[in-house]
mmCIF file as gemmi writes it, N, C-alpha and C atoms, coordinates in Angstrom:
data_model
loop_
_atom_site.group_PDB
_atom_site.id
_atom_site.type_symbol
_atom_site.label_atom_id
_atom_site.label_alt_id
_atom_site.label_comp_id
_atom_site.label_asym_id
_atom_site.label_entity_id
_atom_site.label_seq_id
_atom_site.pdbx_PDB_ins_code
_atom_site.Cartn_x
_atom_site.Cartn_y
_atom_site.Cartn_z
_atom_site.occupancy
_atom_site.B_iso_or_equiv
_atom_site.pdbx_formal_charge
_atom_site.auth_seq_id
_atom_site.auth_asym_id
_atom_site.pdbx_PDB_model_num
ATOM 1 N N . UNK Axp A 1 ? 117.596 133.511 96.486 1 0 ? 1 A 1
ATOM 2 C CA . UNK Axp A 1 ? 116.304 132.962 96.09 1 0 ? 1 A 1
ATOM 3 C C . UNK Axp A 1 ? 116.087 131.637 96.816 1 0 ? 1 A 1
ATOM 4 N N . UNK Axp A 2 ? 114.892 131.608 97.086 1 0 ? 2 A 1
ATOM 5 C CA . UNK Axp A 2 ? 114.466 130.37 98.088 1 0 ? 2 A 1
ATOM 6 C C . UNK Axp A 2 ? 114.946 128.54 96.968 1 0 ? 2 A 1
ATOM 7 N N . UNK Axp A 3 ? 114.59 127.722 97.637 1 0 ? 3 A 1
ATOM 8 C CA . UNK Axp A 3 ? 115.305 126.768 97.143 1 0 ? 3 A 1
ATOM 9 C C . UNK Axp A 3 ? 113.82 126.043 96.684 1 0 ? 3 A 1
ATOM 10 N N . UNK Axp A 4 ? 113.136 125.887 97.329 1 0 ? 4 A 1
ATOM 11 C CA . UNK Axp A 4 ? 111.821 125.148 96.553 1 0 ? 4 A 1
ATOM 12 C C . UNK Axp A 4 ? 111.584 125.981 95.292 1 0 ? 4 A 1
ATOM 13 N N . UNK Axp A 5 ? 111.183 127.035 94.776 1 0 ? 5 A 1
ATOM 14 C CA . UNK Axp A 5 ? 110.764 127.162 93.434 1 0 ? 5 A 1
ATOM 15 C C . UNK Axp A 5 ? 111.845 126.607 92.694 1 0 ? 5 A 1
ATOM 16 N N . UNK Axp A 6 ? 113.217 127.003 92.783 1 0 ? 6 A 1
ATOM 17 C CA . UNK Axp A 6 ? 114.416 126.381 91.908 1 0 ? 6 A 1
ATOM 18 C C . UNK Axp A 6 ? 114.257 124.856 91.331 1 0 ? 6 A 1
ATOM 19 N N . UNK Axp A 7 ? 114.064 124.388 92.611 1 0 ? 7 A 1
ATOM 20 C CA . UNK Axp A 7 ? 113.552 122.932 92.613 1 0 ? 7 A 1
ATOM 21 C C . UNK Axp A 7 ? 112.514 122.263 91.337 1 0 ? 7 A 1
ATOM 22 N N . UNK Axp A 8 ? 111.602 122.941 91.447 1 0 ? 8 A 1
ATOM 23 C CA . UNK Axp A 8 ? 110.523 122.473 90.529 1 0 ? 8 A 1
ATOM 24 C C . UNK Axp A 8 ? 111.213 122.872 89.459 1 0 ? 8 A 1
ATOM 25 N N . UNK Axp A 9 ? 111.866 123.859 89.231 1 0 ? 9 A 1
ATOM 26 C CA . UNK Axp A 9 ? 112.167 124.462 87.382 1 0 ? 9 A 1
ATOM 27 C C . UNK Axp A 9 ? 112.948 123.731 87.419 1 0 ? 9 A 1
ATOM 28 N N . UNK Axp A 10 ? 114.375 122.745 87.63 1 0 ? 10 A 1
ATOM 29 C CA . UNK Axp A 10 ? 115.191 122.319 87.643 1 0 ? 10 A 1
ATOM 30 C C . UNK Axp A 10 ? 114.801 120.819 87.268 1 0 ? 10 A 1
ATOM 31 N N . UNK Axp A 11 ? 113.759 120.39 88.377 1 0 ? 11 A 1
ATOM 32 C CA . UNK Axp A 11 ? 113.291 118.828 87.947 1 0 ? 11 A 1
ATOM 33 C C . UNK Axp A 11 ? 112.502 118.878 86.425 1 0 ? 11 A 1
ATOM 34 N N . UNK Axp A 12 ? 111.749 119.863 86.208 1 0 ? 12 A 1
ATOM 35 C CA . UNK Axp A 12 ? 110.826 119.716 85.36 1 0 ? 12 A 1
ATOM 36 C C . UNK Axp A 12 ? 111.78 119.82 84.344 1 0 ? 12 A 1
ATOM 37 N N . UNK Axp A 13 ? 112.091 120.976 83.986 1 0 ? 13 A 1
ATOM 38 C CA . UNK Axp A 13 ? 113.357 120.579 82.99 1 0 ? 13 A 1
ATOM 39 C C . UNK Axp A 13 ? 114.199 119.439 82.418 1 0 ? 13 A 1
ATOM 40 N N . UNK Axp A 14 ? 114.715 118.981 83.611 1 0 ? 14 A 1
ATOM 41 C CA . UNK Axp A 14 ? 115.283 117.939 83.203 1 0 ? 14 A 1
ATOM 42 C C . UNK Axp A 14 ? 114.736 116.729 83.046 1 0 ? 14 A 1
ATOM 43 N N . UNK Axp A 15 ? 112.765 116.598 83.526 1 0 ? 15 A 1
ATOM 44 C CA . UNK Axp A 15 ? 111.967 115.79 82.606 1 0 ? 15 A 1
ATOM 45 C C . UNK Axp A 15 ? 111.607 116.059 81.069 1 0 ? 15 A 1
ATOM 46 N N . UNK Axp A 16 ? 111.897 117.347 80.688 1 0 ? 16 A 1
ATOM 47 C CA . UNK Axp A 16 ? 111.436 117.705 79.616 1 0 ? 16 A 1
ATOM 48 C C . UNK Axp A 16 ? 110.125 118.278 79.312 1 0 ? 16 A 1
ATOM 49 N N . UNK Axp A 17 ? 109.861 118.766 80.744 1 0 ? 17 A 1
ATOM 50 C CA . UNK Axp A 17 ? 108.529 119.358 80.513 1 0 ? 17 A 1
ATOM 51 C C . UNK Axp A 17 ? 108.136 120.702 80.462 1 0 ? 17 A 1
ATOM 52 N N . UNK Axp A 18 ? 106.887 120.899 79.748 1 0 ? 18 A 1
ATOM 53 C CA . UNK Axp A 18 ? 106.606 122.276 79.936 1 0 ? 18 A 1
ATOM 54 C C . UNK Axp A 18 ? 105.611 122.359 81.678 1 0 ? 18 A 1
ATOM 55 N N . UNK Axp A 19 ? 105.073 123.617 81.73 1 0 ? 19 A 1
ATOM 56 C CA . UNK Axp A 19 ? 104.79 124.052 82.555 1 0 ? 19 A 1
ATOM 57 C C . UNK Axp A 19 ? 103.088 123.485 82.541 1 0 ? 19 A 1
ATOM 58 N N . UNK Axp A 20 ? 102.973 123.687 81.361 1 0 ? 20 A 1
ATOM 59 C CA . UNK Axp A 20 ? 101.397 122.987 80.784 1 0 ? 20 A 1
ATOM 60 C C . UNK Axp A 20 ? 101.173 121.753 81.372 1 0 ? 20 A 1
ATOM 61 N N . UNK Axp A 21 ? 102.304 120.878 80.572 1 0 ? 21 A 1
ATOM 62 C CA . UNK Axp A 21 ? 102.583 119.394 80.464 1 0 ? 21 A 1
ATOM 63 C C . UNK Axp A 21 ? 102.283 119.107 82.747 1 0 ? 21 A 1
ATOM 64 N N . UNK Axp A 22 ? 103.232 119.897 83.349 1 0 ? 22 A 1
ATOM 65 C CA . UNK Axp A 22 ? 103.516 118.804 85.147 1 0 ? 22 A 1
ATOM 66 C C . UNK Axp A 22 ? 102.01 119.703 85.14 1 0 ? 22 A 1
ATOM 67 N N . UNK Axp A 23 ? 101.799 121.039 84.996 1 0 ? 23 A 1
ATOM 68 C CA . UNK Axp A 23 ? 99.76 121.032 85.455 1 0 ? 23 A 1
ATOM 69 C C . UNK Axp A 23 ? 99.316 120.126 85.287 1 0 ? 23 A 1
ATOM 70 N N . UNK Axp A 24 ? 99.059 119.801 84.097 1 0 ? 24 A 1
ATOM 71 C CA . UNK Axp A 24 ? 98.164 118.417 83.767 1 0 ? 24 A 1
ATOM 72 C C . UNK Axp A 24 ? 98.438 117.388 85.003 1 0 ? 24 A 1
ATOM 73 N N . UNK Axp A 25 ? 99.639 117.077 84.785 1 0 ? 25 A 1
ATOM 74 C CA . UNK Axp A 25 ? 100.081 115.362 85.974 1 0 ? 25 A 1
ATOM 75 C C . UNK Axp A 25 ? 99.451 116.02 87.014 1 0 ? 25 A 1
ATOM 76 N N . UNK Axp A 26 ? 99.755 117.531 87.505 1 0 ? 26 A 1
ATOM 77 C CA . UNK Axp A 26 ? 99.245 117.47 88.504 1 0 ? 26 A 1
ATOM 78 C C . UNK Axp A 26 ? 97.794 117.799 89.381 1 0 ? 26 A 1
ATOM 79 N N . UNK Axp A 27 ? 97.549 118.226 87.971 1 0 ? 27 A 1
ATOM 80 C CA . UNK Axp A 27 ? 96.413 118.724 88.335 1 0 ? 27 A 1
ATOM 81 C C . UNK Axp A 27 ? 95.699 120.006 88.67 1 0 ? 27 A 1
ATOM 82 N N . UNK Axp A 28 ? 96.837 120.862 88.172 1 0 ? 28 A 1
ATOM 83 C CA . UNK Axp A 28 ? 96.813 122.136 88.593 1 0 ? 28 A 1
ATOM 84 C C . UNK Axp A 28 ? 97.169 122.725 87.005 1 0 ? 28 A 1
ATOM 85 N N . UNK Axp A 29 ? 97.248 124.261 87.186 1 0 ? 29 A 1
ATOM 86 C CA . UNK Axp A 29 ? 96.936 124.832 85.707 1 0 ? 29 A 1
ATOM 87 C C . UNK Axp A 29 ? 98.562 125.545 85.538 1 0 ? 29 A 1
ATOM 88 N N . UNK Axp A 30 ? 99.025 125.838 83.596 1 0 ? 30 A 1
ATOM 89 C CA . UNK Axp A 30 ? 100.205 126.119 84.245 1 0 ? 30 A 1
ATOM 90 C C . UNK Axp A 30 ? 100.283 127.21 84.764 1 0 ? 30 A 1
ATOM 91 N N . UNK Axp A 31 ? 99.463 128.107 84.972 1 0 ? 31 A 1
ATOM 92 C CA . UNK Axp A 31 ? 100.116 129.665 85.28 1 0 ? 31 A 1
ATOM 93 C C . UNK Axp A 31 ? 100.072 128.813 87.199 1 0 ? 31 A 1
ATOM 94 N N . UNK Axp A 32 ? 99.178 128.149 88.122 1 0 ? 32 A 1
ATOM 95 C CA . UNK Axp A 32 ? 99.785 127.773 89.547 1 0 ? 32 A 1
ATOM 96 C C . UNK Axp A 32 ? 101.335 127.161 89.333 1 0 ? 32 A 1
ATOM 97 N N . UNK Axp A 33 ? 101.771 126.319 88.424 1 0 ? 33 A 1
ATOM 98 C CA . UNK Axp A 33 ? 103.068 126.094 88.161 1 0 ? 33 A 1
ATOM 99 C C . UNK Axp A 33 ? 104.233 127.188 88.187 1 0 ? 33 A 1
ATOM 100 N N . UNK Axp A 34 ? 103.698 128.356 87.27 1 0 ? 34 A 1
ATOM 101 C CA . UNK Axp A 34 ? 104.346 129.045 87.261 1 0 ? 34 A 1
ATOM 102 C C . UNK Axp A 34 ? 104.79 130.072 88.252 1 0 ? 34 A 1
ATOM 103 N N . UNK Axp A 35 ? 103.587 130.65 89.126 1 0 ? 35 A 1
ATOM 104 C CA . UNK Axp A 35 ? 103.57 130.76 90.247 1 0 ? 35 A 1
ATOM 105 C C . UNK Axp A 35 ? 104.389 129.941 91.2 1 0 ? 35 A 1
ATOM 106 N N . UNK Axp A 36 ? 104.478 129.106 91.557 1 0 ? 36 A 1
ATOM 107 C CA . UNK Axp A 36 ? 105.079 128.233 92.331 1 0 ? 36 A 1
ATOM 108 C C . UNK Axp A 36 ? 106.383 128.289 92.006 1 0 ? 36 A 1
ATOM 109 N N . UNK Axp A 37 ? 106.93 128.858 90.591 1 0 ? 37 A 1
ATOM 110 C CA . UNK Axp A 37 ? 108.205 128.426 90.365 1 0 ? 37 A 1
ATOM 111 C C . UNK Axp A 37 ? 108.746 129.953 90.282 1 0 ? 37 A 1
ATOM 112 N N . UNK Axp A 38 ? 107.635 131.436 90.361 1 0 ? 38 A 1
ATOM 113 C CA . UNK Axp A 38 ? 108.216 132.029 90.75 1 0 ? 38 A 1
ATOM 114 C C . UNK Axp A 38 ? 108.22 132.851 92.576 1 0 ? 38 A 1
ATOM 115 N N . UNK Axp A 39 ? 108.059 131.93 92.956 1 0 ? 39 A 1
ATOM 116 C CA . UNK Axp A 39 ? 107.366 132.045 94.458 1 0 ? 39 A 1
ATOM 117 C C . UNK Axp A 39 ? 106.557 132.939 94.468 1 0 ? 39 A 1
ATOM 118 N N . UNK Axp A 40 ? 105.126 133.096 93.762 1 0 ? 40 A 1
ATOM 119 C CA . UNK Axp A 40 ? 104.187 134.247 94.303 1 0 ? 40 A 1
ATOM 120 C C . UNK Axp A 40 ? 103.335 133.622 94.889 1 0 ? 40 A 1
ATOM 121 N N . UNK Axp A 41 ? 103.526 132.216 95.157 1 0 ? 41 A 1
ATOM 122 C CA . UNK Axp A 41 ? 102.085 130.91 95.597 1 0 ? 41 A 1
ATOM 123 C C . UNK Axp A 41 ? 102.707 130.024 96.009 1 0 ? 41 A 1
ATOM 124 N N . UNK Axp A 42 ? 102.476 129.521 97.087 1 0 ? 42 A 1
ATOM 125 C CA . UNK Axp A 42 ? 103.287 128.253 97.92 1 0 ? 42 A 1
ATOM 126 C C . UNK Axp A 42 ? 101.909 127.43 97.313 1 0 ? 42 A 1
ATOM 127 N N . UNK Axp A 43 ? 101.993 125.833 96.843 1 0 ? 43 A 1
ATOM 128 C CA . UNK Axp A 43 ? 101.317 124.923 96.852 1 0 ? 43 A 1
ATOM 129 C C . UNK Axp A 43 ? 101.04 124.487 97.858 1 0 ? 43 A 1
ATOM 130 N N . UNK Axp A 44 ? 99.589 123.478 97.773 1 0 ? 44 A 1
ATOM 131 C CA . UNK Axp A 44 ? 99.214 122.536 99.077 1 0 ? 44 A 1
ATOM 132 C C . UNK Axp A 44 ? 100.27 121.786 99.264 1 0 ? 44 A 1
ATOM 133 N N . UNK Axp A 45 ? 100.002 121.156 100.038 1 0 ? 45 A 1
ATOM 134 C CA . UNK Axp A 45 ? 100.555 119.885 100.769 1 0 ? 45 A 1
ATOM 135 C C . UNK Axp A 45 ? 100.193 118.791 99.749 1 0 ? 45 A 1
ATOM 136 N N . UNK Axp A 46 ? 98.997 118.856 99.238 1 0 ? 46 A 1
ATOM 137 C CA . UNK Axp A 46 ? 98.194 117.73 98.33 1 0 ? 46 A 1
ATOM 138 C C . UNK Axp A 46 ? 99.085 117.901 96.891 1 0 ? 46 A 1
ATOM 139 N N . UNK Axp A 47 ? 99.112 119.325 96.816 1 0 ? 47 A 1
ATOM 140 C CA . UNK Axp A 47 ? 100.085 119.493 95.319 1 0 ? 47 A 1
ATOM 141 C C . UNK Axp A 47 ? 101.663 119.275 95.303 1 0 ? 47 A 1
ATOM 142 N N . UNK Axp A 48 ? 101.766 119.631 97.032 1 0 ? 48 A 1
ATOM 143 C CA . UNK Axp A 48 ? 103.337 119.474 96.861 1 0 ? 48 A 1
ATOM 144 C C . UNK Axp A 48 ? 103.908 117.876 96.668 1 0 ? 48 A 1
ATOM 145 N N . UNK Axp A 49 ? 102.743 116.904 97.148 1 0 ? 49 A 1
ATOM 146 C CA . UNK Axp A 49 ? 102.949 115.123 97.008 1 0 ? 49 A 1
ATOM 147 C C . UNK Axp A 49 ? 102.449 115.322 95.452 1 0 ? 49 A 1
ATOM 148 N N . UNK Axp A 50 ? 101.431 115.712 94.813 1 0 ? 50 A 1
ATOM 149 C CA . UNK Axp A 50 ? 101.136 115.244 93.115 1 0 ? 50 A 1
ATOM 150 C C . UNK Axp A 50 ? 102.603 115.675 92.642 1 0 ? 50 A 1
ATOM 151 N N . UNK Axp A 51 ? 103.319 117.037 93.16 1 0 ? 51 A 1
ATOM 152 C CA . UNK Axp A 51 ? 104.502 117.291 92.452 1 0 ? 51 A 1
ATOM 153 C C . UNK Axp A 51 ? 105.229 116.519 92.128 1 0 ? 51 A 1
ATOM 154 N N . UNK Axp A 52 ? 105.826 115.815 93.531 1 0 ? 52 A 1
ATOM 155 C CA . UNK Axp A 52 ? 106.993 115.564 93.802 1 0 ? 52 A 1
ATOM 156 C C . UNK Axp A 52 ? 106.498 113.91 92.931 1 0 ? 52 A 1
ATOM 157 N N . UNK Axp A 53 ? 105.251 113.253 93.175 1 0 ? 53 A 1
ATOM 158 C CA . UNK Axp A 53 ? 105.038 111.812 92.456 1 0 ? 53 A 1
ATOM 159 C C . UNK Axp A 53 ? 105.155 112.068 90.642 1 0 ? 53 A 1
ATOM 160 N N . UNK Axp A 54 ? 104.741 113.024 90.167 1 0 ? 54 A 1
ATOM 161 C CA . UNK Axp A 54 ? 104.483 113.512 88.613 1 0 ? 54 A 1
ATOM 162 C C . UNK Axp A 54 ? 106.085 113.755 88.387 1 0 ? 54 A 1
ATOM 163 N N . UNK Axp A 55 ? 107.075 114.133 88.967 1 0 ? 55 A 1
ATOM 164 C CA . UNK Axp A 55 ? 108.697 114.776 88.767 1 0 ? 55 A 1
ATOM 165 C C . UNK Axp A 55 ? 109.222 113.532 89.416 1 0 ? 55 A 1
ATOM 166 N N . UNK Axp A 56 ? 108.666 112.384 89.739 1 0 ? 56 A 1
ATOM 167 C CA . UNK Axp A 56 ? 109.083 111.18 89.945 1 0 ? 56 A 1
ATOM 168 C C . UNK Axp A 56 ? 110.609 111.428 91.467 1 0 ? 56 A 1
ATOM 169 N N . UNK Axp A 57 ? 110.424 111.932 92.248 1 0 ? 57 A 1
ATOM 170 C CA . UNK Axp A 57 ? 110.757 112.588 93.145 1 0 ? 57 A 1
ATOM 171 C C . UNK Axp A 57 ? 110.472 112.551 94.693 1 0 ? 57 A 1
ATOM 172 N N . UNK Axp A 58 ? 111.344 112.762 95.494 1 0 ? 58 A 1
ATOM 173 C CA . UNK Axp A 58 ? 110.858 112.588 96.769 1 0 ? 58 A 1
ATOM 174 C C . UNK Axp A 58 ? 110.105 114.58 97.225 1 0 ? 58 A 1
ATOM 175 N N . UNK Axp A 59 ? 108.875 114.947 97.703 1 0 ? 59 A 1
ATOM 176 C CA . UNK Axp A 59 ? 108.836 115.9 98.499 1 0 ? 59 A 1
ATOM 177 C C . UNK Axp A 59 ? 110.31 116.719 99.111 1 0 ? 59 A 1
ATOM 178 N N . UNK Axp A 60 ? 111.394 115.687 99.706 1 0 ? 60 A 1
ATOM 179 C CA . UNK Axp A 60 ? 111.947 116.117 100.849 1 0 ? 60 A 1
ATOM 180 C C . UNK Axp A 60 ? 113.399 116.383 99.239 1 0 ? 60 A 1
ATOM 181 N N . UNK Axp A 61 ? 113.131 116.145 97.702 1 0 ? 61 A 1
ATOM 182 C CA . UNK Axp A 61 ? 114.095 116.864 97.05 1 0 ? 61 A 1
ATOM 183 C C . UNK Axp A 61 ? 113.707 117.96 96.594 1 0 ? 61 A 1
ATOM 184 N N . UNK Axp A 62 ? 112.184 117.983 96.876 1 0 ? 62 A 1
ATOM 185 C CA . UNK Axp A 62 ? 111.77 119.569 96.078 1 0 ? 62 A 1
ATOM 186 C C . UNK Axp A 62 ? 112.127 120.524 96.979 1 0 ? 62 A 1
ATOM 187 N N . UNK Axp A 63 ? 112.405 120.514 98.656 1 0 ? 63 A 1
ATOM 188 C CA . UNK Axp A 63 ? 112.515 121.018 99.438 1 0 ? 63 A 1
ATOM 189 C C . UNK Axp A 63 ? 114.105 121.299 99.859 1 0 ? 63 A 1
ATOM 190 N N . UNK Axp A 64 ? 114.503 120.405 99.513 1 0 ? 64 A 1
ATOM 191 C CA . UNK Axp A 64 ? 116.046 120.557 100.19 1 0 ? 64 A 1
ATOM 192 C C . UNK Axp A 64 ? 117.101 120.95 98.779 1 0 ? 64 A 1
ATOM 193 N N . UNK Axp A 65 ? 118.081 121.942 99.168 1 0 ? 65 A 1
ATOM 194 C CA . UNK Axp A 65 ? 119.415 121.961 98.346 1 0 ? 65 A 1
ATOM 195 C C . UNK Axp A 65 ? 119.843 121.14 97.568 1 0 ? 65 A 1
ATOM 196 N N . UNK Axp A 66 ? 120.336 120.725 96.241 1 0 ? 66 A 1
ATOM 197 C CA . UNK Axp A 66 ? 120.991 119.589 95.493 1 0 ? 66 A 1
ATOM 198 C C . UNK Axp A 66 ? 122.337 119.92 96.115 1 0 ? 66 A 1
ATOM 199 N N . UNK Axp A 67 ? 122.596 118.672 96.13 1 0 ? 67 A 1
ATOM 200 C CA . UNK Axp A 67 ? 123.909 117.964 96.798 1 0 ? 67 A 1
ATOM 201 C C . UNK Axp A 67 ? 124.723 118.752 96.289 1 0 ? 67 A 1
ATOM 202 N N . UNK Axp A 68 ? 125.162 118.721 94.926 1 0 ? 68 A 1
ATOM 203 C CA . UNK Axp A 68 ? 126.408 119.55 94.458 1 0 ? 68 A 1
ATOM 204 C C . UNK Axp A 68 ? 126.221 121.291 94.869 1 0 ? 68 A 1
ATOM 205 N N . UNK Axp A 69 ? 127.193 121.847 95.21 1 0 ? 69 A 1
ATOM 206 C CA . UNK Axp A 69 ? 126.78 123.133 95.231 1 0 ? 69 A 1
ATOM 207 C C . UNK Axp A 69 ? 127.207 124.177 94.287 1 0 ? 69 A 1
C-alpha cells in the first residue's frame, strides 16, 4: 500500500481526529478525507499544504516513510 494515504490516517489519529473534524481544518468534506486515505482520490496541491498545516506537519512527512520501520 502506497505511503501517502497511511500517512494521513496515522497523523490524524494521533491528533485525535475524526475524519469530519481535519475536513473542516481543511476544508474539504469527510468522505474527500476518506478517499484520500483510501487512495481512490489524490488531493490538490492546495489540500495537500491545508493537510499537512491542519496535522501540524511538514507536506514532505505526509509523503515520505516514518523513520522507524
Amino acid at each position: 500500500m502506497p505511503v501517502f494515504p497511511n500517512r494521513i490516517r496515522e497523523h490524524r489519529l494521533a491528533k485525535k481526529l475524526s475524519q469530519a473534524e481535519l475536513g473542516q481544518m481543511v476544508g474539504v468534506s469527510d468522505v474527500a478525507i476518506g478517499y484520500w486515505e483510501v487512495e481512490k482520490r489524490d488531493p490538490r496541491l492546495s489540500n495537500l499544504r491545508a493537510l499537512a498545516r491542519a496535522l501540524k506537519v511538514t507536506t514532505a512527512d505526509l509523503l515520505s516513510a516514518p523513520d522507524n520501520p
